[in-house]
Biotite code that builds the C-alpha atoms (Angstrom):
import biotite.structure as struc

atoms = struc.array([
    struc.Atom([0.000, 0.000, 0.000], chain_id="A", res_id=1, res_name="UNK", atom_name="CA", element="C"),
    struc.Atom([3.025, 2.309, 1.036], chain_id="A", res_id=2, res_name="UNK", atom_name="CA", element="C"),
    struc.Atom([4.337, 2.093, -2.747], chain_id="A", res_id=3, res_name="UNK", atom_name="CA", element="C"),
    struc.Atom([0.925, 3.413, -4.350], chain_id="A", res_id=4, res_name="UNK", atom_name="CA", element="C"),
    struc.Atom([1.278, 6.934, -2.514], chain_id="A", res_id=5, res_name="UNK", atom_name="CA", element="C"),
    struc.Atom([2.371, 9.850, -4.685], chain_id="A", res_id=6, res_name="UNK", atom_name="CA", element="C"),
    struc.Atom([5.031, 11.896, -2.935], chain_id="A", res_id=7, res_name="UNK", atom_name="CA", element="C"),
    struc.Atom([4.525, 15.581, -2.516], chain_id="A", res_id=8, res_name="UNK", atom_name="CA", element="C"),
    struc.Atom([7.187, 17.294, -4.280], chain_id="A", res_id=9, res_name="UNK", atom_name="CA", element="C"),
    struc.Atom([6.653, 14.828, -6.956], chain_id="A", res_id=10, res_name="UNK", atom_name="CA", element="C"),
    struc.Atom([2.591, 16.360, -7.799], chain_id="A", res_id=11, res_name="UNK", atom_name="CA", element="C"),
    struc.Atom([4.314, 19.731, -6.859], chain_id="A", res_id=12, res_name="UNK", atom_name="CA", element="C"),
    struc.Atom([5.800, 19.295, -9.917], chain_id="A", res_id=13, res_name="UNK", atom_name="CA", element="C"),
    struc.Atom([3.216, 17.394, -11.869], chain_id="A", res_id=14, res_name="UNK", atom_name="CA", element="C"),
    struc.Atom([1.193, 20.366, -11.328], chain_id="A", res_id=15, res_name="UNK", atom_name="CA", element="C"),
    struc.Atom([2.999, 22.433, -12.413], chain_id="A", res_id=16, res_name="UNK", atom_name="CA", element="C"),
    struc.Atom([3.890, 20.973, -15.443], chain_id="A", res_id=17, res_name="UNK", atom_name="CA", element="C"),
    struc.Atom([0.327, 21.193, -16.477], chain_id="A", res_id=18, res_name="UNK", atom_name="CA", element="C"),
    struc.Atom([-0.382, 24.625, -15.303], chain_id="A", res_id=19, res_name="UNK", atom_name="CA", element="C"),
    struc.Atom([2.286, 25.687, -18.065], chain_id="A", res_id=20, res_name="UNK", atom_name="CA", element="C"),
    struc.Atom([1.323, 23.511, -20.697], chain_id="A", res_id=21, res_name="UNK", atom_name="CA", element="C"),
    struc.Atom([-2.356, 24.343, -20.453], chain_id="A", res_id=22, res_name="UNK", atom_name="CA", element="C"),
    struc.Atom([-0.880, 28.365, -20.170], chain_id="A", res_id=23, res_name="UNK", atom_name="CA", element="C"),
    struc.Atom([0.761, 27.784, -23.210], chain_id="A", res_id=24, res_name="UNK", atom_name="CA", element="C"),
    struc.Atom([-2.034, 26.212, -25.440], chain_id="A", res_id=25, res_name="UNK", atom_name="CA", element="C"),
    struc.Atom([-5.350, 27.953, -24.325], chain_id="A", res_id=26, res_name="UNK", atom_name="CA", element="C"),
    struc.Atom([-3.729, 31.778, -23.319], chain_id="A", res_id=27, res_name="UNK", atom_name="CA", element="C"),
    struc.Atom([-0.763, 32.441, -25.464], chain_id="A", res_id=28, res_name="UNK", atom_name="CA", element="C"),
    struc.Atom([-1.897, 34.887, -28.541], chain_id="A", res_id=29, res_name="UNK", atom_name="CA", element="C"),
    struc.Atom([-1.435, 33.857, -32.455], chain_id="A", res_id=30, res_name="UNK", atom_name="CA", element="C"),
    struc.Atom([2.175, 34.409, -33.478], chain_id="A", res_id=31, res_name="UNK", atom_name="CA", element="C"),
    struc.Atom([3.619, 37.796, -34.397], chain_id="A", res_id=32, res_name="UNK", atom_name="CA", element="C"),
    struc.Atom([5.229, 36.530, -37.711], chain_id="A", res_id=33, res_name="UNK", atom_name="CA", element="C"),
    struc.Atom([8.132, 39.632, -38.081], chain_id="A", res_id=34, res_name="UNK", atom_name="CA", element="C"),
    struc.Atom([8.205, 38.734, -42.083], chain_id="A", res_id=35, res_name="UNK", atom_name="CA", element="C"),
    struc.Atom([5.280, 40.523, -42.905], chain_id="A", res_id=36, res_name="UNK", atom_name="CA", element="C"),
    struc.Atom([6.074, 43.414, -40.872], chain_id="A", res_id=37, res_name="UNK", atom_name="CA", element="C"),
    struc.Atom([7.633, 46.218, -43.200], chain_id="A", res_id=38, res_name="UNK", atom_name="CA", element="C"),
    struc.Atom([10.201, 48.214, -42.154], chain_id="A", res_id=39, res_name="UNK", atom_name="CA", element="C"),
    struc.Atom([8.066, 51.148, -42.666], chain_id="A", res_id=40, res_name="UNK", atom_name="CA", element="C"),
    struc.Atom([5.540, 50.017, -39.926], chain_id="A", res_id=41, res_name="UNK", atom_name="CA", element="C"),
    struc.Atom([8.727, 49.318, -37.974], chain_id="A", res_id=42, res_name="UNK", atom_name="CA", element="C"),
    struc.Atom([10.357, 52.808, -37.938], chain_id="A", res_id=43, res_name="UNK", atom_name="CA", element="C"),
    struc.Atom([6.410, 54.305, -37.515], chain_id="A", res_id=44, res_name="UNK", atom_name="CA", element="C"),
    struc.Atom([5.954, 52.487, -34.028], chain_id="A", res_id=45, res_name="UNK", atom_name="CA", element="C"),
    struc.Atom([9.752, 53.110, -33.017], chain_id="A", res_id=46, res_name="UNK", atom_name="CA", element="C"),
    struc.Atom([8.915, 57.155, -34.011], chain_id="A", res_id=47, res_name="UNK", atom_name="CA", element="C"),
    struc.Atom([5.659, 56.389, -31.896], chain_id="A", res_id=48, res_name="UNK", atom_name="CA", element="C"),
    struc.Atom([7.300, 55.244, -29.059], chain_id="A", res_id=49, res_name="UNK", atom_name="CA", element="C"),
    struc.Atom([10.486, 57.653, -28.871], chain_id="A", res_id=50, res_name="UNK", atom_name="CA", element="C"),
    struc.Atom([7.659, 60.607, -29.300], chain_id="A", res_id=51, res_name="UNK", atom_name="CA", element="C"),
    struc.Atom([5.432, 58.974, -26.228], chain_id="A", res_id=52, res_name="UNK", atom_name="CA", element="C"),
    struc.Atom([8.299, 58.884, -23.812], chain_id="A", res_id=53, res_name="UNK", atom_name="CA", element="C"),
    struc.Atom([9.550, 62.616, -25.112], chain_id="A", res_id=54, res_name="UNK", atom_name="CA", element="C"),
    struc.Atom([5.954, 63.577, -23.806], chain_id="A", res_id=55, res_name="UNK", atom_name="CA", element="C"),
    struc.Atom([6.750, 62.403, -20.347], chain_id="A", res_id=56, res_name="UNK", atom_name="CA", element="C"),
    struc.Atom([10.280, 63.170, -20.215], chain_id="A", res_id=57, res_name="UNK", atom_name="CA", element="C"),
    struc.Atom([11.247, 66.409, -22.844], chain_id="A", res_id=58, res_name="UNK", atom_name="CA", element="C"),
    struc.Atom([14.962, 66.354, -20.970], chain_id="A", res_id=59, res_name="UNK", atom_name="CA", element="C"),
    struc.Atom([15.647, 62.888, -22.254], chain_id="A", res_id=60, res_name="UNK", atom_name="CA", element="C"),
    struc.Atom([17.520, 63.035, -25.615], chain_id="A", res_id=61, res_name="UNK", atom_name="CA", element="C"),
    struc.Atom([15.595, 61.478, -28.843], chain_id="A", res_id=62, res_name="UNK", atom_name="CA", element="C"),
    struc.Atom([19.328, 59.407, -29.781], chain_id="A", res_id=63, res_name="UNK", atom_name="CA", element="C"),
    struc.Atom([19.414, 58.071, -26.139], chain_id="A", res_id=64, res_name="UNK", atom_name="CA", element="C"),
    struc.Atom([16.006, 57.150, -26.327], chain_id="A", res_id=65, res_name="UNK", atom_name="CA", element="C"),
    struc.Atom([16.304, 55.132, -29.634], chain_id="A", res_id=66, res_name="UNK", atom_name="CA", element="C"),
    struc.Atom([19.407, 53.731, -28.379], chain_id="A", res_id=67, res_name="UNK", atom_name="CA", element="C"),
    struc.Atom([17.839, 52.061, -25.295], chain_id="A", res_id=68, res_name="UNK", atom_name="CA", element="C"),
    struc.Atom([14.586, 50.857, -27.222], chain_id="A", res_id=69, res_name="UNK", atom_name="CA", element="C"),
    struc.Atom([16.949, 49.420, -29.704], chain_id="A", res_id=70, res_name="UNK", atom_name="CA", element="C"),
    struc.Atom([18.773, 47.585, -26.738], chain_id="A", res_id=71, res_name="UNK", atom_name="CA", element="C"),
    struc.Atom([15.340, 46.300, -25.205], chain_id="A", res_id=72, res_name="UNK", atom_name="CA", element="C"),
    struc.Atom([13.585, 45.326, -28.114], chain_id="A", res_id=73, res_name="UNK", atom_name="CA", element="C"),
    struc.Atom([11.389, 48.158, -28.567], chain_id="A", res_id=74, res_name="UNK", atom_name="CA", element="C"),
    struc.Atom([10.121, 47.725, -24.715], chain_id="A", res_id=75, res_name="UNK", atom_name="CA", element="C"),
    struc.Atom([8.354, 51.347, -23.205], chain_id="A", res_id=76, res_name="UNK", atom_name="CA", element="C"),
    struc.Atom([8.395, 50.433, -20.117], chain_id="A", res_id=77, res_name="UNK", atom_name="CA", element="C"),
    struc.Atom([11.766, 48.817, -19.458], chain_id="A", res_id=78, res_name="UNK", atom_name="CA", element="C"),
    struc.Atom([12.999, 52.787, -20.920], chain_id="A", res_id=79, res_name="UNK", atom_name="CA", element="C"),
    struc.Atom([10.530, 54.651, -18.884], chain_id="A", res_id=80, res_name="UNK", atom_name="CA", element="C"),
    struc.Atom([11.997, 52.764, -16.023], chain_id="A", res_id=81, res_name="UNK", atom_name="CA", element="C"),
    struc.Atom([15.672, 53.529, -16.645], chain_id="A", res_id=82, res_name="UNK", atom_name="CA", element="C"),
    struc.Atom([14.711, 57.107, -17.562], chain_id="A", res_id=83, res_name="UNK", atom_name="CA", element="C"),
    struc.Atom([13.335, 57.489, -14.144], chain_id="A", res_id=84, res_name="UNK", atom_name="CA", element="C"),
    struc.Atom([16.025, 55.429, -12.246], chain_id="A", res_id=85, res_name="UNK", atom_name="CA", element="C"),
    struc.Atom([18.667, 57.592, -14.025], chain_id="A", res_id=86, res_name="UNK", atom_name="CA", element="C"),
    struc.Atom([20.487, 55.004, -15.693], chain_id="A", res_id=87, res_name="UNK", atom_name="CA", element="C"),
    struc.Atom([19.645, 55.945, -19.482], chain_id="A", res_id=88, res_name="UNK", atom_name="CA", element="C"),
    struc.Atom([23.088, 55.461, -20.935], chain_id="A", res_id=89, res_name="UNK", atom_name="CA", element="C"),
    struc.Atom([24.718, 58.059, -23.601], chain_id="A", res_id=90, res_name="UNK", atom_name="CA", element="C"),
    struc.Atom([24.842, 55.744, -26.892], chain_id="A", res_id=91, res_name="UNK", atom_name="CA", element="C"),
    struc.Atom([28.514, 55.379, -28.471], chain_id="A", res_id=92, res_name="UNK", atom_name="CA", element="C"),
    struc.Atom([29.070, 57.840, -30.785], chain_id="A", res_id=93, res_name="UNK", atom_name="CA", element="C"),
    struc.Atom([28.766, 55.057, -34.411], chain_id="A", res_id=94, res_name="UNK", atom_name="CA", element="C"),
    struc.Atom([24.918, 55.114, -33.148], chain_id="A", res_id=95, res_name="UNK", atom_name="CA", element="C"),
    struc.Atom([23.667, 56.913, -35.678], chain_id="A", res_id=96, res_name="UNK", atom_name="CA", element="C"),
    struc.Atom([19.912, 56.846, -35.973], chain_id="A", res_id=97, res_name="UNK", atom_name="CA", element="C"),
    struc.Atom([17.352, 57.816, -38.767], chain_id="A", res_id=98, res_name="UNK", atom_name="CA", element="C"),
    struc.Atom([15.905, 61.324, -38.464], chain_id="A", res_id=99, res_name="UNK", atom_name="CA", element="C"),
    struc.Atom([12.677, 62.108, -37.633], chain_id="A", res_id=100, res_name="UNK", atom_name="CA", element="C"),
    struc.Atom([10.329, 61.815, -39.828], chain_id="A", res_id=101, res_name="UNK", atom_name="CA", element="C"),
    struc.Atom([9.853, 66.052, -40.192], chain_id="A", res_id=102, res_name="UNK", atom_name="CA", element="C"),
    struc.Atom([13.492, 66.165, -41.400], chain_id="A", res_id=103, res_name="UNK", atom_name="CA", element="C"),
    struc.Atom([15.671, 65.631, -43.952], chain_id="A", res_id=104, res_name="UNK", atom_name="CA", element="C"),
    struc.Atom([18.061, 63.146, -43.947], chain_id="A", res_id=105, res_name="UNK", atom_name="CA", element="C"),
    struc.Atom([21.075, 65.653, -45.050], chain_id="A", res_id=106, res_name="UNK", atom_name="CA", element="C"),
    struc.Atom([20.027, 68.796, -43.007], chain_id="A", res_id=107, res_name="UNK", atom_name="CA", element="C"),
    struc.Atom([19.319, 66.216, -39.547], chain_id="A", res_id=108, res_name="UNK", atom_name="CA", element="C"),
    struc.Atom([22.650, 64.240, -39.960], chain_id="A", res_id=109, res_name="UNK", atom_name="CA", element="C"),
    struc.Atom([24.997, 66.737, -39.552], chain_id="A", res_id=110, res_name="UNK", atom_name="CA", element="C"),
    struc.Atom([22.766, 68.846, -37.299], chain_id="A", res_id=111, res_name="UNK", atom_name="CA", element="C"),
    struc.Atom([22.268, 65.558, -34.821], chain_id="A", res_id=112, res_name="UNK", atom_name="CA", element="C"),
    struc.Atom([25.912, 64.535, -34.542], chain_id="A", res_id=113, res_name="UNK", atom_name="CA", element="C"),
    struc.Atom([27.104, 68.477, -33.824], chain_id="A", res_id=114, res_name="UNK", atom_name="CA", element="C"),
    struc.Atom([24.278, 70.653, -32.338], chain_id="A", res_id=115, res_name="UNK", atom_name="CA", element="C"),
    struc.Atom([22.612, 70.069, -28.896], chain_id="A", res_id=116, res_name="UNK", atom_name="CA", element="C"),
    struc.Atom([18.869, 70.312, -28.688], chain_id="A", res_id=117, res_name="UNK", atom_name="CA", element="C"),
    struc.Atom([18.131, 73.609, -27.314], chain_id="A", res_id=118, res_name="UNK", atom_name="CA", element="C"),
    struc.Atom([16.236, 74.707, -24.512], chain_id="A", res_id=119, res_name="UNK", atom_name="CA", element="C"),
    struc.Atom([13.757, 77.235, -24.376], chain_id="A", res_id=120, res_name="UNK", atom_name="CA", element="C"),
    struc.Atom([15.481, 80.625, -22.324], chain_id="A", res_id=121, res_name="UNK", atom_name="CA", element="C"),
    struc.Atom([13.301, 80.838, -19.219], chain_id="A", res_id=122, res_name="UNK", atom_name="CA", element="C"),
    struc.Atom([13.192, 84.528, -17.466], chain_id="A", res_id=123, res_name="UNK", atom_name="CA", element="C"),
    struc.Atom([15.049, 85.260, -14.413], chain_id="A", res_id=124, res_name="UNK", atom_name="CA", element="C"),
    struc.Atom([12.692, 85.933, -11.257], chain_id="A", res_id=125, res_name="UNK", atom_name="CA", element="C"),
    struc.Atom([13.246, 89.439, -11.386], chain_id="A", res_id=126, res_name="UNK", atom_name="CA", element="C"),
    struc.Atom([11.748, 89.619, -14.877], chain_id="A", res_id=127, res_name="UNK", atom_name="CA", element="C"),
    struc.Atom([9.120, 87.185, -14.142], chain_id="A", res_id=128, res_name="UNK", atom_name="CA", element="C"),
    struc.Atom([7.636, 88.809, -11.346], chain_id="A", res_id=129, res_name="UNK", atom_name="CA", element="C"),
    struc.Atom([8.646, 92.446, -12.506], chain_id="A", res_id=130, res_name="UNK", atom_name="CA", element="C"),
    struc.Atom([10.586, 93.835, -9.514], chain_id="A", res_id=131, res_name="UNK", atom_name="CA", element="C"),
    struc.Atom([13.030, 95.665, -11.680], chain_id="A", res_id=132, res_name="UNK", atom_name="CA", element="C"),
    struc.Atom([11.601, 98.973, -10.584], chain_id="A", res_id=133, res_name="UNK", atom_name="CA", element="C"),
    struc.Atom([12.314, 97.842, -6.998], chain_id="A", res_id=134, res_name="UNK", atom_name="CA", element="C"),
    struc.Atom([16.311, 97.185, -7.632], chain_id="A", res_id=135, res_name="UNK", atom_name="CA", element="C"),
    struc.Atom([16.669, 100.479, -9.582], chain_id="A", res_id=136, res_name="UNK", atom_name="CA", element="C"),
    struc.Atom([14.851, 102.278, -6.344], chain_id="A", res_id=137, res_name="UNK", atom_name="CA", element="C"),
    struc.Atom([18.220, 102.155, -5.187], chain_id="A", res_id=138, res_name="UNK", atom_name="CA", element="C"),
    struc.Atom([17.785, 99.670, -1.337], chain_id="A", res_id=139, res_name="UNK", atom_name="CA", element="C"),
    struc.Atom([15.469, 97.207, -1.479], chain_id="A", res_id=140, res_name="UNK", atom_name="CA", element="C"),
    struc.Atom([15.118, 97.714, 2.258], chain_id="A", res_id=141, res_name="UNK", atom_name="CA", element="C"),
    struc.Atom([13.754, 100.872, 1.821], chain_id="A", res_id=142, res_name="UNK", atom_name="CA", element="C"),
    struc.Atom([12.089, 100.126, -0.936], chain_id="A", res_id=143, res_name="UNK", atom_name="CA", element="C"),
    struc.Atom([10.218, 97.399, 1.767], chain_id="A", res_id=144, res_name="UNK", atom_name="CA", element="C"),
    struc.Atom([10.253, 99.079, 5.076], chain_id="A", res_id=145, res_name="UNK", atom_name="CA", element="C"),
    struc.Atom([6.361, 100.427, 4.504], chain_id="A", res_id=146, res_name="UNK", atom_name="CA", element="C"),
    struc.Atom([5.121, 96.756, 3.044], chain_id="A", res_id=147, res_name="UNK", atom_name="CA", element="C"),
    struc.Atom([6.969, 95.692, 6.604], chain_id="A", res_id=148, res_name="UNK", atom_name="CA", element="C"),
    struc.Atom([5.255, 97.842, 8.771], chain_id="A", res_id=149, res_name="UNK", atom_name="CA", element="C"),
    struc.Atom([2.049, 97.158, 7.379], chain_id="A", res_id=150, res_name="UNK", atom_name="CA", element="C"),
    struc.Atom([3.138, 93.110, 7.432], chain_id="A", res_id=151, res_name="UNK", atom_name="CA", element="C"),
    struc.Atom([4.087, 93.711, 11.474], chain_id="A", res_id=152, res_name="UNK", atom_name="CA", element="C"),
    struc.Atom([1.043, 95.604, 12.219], chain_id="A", res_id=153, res_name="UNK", atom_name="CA", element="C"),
    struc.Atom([-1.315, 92.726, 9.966], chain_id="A", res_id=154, res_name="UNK", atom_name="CA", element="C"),
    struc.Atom([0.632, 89.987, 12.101], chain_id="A", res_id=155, res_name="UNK", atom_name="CA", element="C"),
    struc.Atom([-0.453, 91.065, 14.888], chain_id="A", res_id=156, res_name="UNK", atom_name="CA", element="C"),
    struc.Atom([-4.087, 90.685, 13.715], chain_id="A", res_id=157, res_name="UNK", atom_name="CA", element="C"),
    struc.Atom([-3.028, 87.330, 12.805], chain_id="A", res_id=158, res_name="UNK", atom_name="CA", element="C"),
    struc.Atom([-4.085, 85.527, 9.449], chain_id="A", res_id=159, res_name="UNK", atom_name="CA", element="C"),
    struc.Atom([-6.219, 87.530, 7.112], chain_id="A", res_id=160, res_name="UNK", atom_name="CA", element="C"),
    struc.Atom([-9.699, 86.531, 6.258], chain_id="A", res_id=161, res_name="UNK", atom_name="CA", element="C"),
    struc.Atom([-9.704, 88.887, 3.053], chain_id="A", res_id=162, res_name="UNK", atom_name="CA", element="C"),
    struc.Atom([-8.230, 86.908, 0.347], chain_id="A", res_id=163, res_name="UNK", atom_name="CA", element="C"),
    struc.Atom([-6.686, 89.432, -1.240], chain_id="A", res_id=164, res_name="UNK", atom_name="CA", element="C"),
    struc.Atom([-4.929, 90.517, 1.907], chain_id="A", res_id=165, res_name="UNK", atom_name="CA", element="C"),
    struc.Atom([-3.677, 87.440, 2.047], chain_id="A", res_id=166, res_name="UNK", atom_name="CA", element="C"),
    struc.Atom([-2.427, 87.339, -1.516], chain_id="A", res_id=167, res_name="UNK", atom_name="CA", element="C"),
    struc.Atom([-0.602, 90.492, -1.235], chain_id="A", res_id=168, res_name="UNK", atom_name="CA", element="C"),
    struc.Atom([1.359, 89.906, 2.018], chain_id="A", res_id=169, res_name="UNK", atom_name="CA", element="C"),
    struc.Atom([2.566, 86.469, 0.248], chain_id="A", res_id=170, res_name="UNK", atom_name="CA", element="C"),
    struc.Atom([3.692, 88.628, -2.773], chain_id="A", res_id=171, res_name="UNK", atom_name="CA", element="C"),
    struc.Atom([5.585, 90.874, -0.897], chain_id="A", res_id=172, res_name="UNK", atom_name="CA", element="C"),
    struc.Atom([6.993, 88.018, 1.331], chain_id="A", res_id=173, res_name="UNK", atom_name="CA", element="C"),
    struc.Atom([7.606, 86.327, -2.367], chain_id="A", res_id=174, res_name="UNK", atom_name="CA", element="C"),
    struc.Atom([9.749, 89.376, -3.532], chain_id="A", res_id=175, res_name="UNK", atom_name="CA", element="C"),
    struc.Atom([11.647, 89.640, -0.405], chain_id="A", res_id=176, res_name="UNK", atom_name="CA", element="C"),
    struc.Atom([12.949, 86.852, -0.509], chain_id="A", res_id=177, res_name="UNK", atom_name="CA", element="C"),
    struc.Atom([13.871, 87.129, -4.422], chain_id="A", res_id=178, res_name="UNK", atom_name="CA", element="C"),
    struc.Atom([15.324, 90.408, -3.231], chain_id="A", res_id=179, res_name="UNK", atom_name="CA", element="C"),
    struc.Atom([17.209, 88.961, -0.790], chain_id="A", res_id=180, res_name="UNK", atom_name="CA", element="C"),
    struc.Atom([18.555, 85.761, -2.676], chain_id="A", res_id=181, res_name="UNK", atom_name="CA", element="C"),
    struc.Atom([19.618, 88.803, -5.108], chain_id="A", res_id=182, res_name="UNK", atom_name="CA", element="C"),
    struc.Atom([21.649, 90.801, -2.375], chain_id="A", res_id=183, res_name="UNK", atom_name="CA", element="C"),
    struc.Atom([22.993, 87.291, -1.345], chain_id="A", res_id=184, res_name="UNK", atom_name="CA", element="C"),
    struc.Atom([24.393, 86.041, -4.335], chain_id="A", res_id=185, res_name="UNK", atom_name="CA", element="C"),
    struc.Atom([25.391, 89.757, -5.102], chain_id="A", res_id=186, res_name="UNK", atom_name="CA", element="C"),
    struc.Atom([27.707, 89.937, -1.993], chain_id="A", res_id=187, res_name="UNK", atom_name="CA", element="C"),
    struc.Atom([28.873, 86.198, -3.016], chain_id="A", res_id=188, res_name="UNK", atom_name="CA", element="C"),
    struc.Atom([30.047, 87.588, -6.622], chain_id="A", res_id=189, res_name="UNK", atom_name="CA", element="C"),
    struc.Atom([31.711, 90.596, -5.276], chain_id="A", res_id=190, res_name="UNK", atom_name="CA", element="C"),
    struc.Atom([33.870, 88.674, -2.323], chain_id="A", res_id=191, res_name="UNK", atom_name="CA", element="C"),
    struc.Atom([34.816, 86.265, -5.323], chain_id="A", res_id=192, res_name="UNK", atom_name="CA", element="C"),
    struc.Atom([36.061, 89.265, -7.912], chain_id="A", res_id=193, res_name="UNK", atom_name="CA", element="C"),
    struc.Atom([37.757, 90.151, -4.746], chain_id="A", res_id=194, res_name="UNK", atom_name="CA", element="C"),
    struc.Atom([39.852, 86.951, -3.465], chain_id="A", res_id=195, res_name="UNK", atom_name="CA", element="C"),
    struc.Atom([40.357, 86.695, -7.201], chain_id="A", res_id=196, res_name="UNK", atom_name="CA", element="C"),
    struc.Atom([42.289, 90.065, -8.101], chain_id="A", res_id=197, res_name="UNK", atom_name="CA", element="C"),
    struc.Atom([44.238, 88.924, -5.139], chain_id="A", res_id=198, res_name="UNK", atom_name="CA", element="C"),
])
């Protein structure tokens, strides 16, 4: 009777030997056959791809891009993933691959090998939140010393319930402390001009 027992590792494995036969013949999809793909189709869903990740990551380079899909097999998410680990590796510099599909192929070869992609010139803060009229005023601390007063005397009040109140003393708070990172790295600049003419 003892010999007629199955063992347990042994329908461990019996098991799953038939969960991965049945997984292959009733869930795996028809073939892919890669014949009857043209190349054209190809390079489309490569383009596809490299413009998709571009979308989520504009910083990433379109070369580096094609370079790791080309490494993966074409695989999104295994590039996504490397993008946001920071491990997308520069390709060599024989990786040379076909322009987009905007371009030429004469204009974009040279261009692609020699010219960076460039990035849009942001404003500085002063610009952006127009407090050039307060640097020319001569000291910002002057130019602040009444929005301060009125700050002190509002603090002791405590939070405003007027939303624009409230708006107002965080601008002000906004561009002293733009002011100040200015007077900062001003003073930094002028004690290096200074250790360096010595």
């Amino acid at each position: 009777m003892s010999d007629d027992q199955i063992s347990l590792p042994y329908l461990a494995a019996i098991l799953v030997v038939s969960g991965l036969i049945i997984r292959y013949l009733f869930f795996s999809g028809p073939p892919v056959p890669r014949a009857t793909r043209s190349p054209e189709a190809f390079l489309r869903s490569r383009e596809a791809a490299v413009e998709r990740i571009q979308q989520m990551f504009p910083q990433a380079e379109r070369r580096s891009i094609l370079w790791d899909l080309q490494r993966n097999g074409g695989n999104i998410q295994n590039t996504t993933e490397r993008i946001l680990a920071g491990r997308l590796e520069t390709p060599p510099v024989t990786f040379q691959p076909p322009p987009p599909p905007g371009q030429t192929a004469s204009s974009s070869s040279s261009a692609s090998v020699t010219r960076q992609p460039e990035k849009p010139a942001q404003p500085d803060l002063i610009s952006r939140y127009n407090l050039e009229g307060k640097i020319k005023a001569g000291s910002p601390a002057a130019a602040f010393s009444a929005d301060a007063e009125a700050d002190k005397a509002k603090k002791s009040k405590g939070w405003s319930s007027n939303r624009d109140e409230r708006q107002a003393a965080l601008q002000r708070r906004r561009d002293e402390m733009i002011l100040a990172a200015r007077r900062k790295m001003e003073a930094k600049m002028a004690a290096e001009k200074v250790t360096q003419a010595d």
